[in-house]
C-alpha positions as CSV (number, residue, x, y, z in Angstrom):
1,X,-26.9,-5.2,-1.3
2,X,-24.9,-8.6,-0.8
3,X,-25.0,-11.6,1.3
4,X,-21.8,-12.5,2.8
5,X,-21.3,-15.7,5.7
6,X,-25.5,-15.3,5.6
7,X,-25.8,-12.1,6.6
8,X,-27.2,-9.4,4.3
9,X,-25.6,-6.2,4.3
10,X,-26.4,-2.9,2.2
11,X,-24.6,-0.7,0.1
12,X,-21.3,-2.6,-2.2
13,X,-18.6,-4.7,-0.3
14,X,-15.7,-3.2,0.4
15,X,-12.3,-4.4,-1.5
16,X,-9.4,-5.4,1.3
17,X,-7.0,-3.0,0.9
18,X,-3.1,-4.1,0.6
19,X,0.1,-2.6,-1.0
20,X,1.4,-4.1,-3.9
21,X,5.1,-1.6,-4.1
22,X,6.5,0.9,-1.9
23,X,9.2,3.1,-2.9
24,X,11.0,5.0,-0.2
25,X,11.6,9.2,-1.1
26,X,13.0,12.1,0.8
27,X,12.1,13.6,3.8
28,X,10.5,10.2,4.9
29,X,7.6,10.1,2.0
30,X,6.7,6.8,0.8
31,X,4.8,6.3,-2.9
32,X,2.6,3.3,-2.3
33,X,0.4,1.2,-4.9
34,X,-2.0,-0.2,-3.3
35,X,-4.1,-3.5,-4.4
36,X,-7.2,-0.8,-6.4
37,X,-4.6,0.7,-8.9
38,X,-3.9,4.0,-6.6
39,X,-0.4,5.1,-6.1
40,X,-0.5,7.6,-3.2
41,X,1.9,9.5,-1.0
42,X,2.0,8.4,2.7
43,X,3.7,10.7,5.1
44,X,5.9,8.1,7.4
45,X,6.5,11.0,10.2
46,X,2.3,10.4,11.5
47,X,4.2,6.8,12.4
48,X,4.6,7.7,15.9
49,X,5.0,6.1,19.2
50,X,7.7,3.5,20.9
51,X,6.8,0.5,18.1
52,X,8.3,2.7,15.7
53,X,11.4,4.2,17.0
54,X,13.6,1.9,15.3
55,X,12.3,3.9,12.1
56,X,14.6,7.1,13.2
57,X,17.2,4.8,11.5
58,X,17.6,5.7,8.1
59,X,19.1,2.3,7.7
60,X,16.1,0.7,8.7
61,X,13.3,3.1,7.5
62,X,14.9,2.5,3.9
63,X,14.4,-1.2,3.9
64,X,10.6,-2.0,3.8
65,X,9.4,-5.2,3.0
66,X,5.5,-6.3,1.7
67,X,4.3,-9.7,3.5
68,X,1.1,-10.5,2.5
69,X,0.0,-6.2,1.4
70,X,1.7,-5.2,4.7
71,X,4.7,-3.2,4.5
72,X,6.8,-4.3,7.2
73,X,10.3,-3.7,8.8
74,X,13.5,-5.5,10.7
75,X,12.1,-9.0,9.6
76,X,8.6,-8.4,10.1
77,X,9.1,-6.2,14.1
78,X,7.3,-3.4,12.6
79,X,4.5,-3.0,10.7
80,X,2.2,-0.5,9.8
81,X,-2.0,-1.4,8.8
82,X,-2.5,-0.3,4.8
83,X,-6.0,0.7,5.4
84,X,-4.1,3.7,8.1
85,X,-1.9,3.8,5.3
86,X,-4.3,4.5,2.8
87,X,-6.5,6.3,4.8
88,X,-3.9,9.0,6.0
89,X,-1.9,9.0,2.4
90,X,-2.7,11.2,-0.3
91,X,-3.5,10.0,-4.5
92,X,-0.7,10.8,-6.4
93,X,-1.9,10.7,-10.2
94,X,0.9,8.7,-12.2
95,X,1.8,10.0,-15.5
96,X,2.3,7.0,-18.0
């Protein structure tokens, strides 16, 4: 249990989730490290729809940028949430 803004909720607060690196890999895979220590494989192909057509450009794709735990594209125009990117990514144990 834990009081946040005066309200008492049960059960642990959840940590916001960010990325801290991206590195871009074949076949439009993407390792992520996100803010809790997890490095995990995100599919980029479930990013469908007009907002990210632009992404068909290898050019583009290859270029991600992190503002403030977003990864983001062309200067910002495109962005994708990290909690879908969590949530629909995979762990990916990294051998130190």
């Amino acid at each position: 249990m834990y009081i946040s803004d005066g309200f008492v909720y049960g059960g642990e607060p959840e940590q916001e989730i960010k990325v801290e690196h991206v590195k871009i890999l074949p076949d439009r895979m993407m390792l992520i490290r996100f803010n809790n220590g997890e490095f995990r494989l995100f599919d980029a192909t479930l990013l469908e729809g007009p907002v990210f057509d632009l992404l068909q450009d290898e050019q583009i794709f290859s270029k991600p940028v992190i503002d403030h735990g977003v990864v983001t594209w062309k200067d910002g125009e495109i962005d994708c949430a990290p909690e879908f990117m969590y949530k629909h990514s995979y762990e990916y144990p990294m051998v130190v």
